[in-house]
C-alpha positions as CSV (number, residue, x, y, z in Angstrom):
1,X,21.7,-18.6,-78.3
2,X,18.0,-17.8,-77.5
3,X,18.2,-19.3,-74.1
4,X,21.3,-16.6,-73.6
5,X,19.4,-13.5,-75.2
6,X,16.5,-14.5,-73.0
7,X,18.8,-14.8,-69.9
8,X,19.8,-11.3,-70.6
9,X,17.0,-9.6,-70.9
10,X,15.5,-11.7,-67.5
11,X,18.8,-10.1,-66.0
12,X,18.4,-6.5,-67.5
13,X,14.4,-6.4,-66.6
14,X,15.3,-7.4,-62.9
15,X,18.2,-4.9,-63.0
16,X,16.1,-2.7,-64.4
17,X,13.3,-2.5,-61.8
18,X,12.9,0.3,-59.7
19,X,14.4,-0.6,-55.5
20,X,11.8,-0.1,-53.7
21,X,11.6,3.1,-52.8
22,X,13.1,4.3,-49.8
23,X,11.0,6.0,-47.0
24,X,10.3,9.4,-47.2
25,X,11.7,11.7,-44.5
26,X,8.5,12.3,-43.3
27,X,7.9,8.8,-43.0
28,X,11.1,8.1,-42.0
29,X,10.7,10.1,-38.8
30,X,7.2,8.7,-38.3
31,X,8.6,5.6,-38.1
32,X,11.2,6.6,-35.5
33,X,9.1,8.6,-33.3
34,X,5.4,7.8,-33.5
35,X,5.6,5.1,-30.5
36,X,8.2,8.0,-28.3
37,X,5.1,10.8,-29.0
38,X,2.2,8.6,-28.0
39,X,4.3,7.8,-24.5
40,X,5.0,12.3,-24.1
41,X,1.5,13.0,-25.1
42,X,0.7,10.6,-22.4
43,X,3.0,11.7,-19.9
44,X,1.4,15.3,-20.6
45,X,-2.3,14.3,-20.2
46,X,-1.7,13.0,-16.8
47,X,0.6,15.4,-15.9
48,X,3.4,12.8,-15.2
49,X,6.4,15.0,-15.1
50,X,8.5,12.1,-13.7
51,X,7.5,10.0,-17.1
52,X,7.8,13.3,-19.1
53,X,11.4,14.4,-17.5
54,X,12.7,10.9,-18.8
55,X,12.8,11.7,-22.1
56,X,14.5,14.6,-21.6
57,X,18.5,14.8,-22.7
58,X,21.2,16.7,-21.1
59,X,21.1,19.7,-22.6
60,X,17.4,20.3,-21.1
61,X,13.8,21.3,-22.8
62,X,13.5,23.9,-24.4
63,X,9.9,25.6,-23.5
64,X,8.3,28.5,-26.2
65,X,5.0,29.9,-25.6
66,X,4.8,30.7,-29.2
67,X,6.4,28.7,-32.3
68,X,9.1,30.9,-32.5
69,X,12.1,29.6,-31.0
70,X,14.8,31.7,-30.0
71,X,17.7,32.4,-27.1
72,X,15.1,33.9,-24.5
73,X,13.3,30.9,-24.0
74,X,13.2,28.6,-20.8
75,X,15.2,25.7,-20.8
76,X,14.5,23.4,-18.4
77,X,16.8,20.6,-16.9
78,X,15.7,16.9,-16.4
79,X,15.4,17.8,-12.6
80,X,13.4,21.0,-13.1
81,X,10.7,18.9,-15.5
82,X,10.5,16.0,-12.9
83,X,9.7,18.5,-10.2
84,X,7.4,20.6,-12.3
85,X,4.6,19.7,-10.7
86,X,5.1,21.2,-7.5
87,X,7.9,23.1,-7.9
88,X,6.5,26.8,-6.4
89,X,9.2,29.3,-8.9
90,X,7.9,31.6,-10.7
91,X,9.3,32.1,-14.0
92,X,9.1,34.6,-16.5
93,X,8.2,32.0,-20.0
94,X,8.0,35.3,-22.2
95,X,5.7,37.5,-23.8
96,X,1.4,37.2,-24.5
97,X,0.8,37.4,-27.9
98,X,-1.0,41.3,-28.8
99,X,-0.6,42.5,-25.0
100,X,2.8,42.2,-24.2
101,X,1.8,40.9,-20.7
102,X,4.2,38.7,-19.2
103,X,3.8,35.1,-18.9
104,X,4.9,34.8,-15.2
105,X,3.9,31.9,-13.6
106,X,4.6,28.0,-12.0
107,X,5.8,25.6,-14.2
108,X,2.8,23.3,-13.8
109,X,0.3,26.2,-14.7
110,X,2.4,27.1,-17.6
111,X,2.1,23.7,-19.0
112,X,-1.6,24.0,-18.4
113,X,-1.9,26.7,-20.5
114,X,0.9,26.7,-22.8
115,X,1.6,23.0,-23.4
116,X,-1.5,20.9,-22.8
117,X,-4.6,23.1,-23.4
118,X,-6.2,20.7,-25.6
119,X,-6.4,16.8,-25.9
120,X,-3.2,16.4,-28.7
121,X,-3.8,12.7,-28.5
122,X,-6.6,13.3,-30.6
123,X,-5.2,15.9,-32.9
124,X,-6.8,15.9,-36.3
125,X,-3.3,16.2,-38.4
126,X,0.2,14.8,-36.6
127,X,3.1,16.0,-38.9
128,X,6.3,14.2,-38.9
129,X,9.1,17.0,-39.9
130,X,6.8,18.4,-42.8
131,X,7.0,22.4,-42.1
132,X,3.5,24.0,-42.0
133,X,3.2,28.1,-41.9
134,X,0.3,28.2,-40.2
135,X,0.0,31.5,-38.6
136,X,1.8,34.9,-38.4
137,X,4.6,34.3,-36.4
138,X,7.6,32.8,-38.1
139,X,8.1,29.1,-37.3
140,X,11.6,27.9,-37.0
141,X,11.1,24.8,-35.3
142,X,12.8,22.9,-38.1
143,X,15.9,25.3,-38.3
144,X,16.6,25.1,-34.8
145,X,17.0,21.4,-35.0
146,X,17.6,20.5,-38.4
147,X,19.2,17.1,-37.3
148,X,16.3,16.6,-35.0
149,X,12.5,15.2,-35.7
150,X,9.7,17.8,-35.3
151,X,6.3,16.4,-34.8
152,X,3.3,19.1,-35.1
153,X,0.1,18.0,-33.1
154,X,-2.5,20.2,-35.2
155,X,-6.3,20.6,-34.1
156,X,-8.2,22.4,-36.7
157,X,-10.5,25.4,-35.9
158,X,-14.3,24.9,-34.7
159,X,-17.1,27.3,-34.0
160,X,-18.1,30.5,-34.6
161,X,-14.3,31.8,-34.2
162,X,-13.2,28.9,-36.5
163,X,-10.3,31.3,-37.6
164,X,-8.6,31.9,-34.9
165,X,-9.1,28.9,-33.1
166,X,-7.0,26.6,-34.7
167,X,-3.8,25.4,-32.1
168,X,-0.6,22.9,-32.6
169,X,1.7,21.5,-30.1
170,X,5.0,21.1,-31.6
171,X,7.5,18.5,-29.8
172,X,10.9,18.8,-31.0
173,X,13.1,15.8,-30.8
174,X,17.1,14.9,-31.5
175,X,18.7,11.5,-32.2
176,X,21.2,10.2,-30.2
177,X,22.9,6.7,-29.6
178,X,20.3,6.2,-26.6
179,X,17.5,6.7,-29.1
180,X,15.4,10.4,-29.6
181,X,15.6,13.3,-26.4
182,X,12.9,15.8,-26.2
183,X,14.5,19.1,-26.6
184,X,11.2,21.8,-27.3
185,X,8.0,22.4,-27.2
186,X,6.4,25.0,-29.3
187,X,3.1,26.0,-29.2
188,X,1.3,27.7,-32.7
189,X,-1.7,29.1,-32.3
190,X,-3.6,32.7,-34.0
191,X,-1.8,35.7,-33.1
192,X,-2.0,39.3,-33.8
């Protein structure tokens, strides 16, 4: 009889044991995307727009100068992010923060400075779909992909304007069967 009581209990403390816990979703999509991120960020510092344009799906990348992401935006096909680098079009990208000058220009100087205007493979905080507020304008990265994994690339302020010089690059990614497309960029930065 003791040898049956102590077989229960053995059984009802191993039952009793917490699983181990499951991932969190911010792990989860570290996990999934951390090797995909380090090959775009890259593909961005040496302005490899063949590299870059293979991880973009079918439906295009989606290209915000701002972290707000909305209908007027640029989307650009596979083709038109392979050629980006020479391509001569001028495109309107939207709207500079507090002017309201137009952001009219080549795709490669865009990306210069709107994309990669800072070294985000050394970015002192890499979010994996955590939401961060940062500045004024609303960020709805996570909304407009809420099946998707958003990675925010954040470099912390420095310097006298320490402030307003803070900057993230968000990359925007969706599961698929062939693995996780790049479908944004945003860029977050201080605005008026």
């Amino acid at each position: 009889m003791k040898r049956i009581l102590a077989f229960l209990f053995l059984c009802l403390a191993l039952f009793a044991q917490p699983a181990a816990a499951a991932p969190s979703e911010a792990e989860a999509a570290r996990q999934a995307a951390q090797g995909v991120v380090a090959e775009v960020l890259g593909a961005l510092a040496n302005r490899d727009f063949q590299k870059l344009a293979s991880f973009v799906g079918s439906e295009g990348l989606i290209v915000s100068p701002y972290v707000f992401l909305d209908d007027n935006d640029v989307r650009l096909s596979r083709a038109d992010v392979e050629r980006c680098a020479t391509d001569p079009q001028m495109r309107l990208w939207g709207y500079k923060d507090g002017s309201g000058d137009p952001v009219e220009t080549t795709c490669r100087r865009y990306f210069d400075e709107f994309v990669w205007n800072a070294d985000y493979r050394k970015a002192d905080e890499v979010l994996y779909n955590e939401p961060r507020q940062r500045g004024n304008e609303i960020n709805n990265n996570h909304a407009a992909a809420p099946d998707g994994i958003v990675v925010e690339l954040h470099i912390r302020p420095q310097g006298a304007h320490a402030p307003m010089n803070w900057k993230s690059l968000r990359l925007i990614f969706r599961k698929s069967d062939q693995g996780l497309s790049l479908i944004a960029f945003t860029r977050d930065v201080w605005t008026i």
